[in-house]
Legacy VTK file of the C-alpha trace (Angstrom):
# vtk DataFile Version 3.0
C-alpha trace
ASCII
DATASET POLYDATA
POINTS 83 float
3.311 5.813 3.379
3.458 6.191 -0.271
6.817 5.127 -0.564
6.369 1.762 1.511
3.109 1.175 -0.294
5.340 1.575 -3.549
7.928 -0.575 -2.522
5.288 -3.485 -1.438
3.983 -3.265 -4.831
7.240 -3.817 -6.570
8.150 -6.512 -4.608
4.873 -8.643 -5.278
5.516 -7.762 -8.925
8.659 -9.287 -8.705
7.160 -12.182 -7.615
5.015 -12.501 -10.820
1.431 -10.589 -9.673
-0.020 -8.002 -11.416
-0.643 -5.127 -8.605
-2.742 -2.944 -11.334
-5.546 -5.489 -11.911
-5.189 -7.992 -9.302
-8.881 -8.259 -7.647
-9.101 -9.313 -3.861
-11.654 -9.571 -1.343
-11.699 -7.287 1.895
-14.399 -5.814 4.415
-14.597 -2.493 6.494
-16.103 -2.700 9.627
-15.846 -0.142 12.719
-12.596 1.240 10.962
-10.597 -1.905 11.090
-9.612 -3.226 7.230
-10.119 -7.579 7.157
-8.009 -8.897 4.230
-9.911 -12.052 3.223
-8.636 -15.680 4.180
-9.521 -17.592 0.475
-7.388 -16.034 -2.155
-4.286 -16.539 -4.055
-0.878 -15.747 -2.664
-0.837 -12.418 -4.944
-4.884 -11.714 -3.676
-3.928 -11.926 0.105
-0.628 -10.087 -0.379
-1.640 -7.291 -2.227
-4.828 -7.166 -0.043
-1.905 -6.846 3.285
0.234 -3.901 0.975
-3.279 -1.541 1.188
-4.460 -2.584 4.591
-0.816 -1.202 5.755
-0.961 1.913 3.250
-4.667 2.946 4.476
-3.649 2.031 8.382
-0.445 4.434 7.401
-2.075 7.101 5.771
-4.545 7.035 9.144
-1.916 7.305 11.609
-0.400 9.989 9.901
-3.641 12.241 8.502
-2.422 14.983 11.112
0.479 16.023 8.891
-0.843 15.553 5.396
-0.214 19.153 3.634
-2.572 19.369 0.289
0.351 21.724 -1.453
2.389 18.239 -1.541
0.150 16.191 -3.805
1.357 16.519 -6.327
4.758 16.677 -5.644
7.172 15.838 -8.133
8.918 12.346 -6.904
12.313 13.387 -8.726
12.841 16.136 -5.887
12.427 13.827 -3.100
15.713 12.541 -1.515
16.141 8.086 -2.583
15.676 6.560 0.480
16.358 2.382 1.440
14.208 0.221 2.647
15.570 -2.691 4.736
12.827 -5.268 5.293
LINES 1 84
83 0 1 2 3 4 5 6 7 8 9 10 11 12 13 14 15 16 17 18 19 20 21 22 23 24 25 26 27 28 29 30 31 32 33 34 35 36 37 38 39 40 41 42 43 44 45 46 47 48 49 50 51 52 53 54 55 56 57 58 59 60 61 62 63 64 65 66 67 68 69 70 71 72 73 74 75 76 77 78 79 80 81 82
């Protein structure tokens, strides 16, 4: 999830947003995530990058294991994305 949710970000940044302080609108109701319609192209975008990294990170609570938290990116094998 991480790693998708990473590579989102870096392609939006590529396209000239600013991931870190970018503001968008959103609401949470009855578990489902609602990216708002008004927005910029960068607002709605980044707003779709979470909504897929939360969604992700739901679907796959059952094998989240606390000891890798923190684990060190360096040791994890490069992978590539084709999207």
């Amino acid at each position: 999830c991480c790693w998708v949710h990473d590579y989102c970000y870096a392609q939006l940044e590529e396209k000239g947003c600013n991931t870190l302080t970018q503001s968008y609108k959103y609401r949470v109701a009855w578990g489902l995530v609602t990216c708002a319609e008004r927005g910029s192209y960068c607002q709605t975008q980044l707003c779709t990058c979470d909504q897929k990294f939360v969604y992700c990170l739901k679907r796959n609570r059952r094998s989240y294991n606390p000891h890798l938290q923190n684990y060190w990116r360096s040791f994890c094998k490069t992978k590539t994305l084709v999207c």
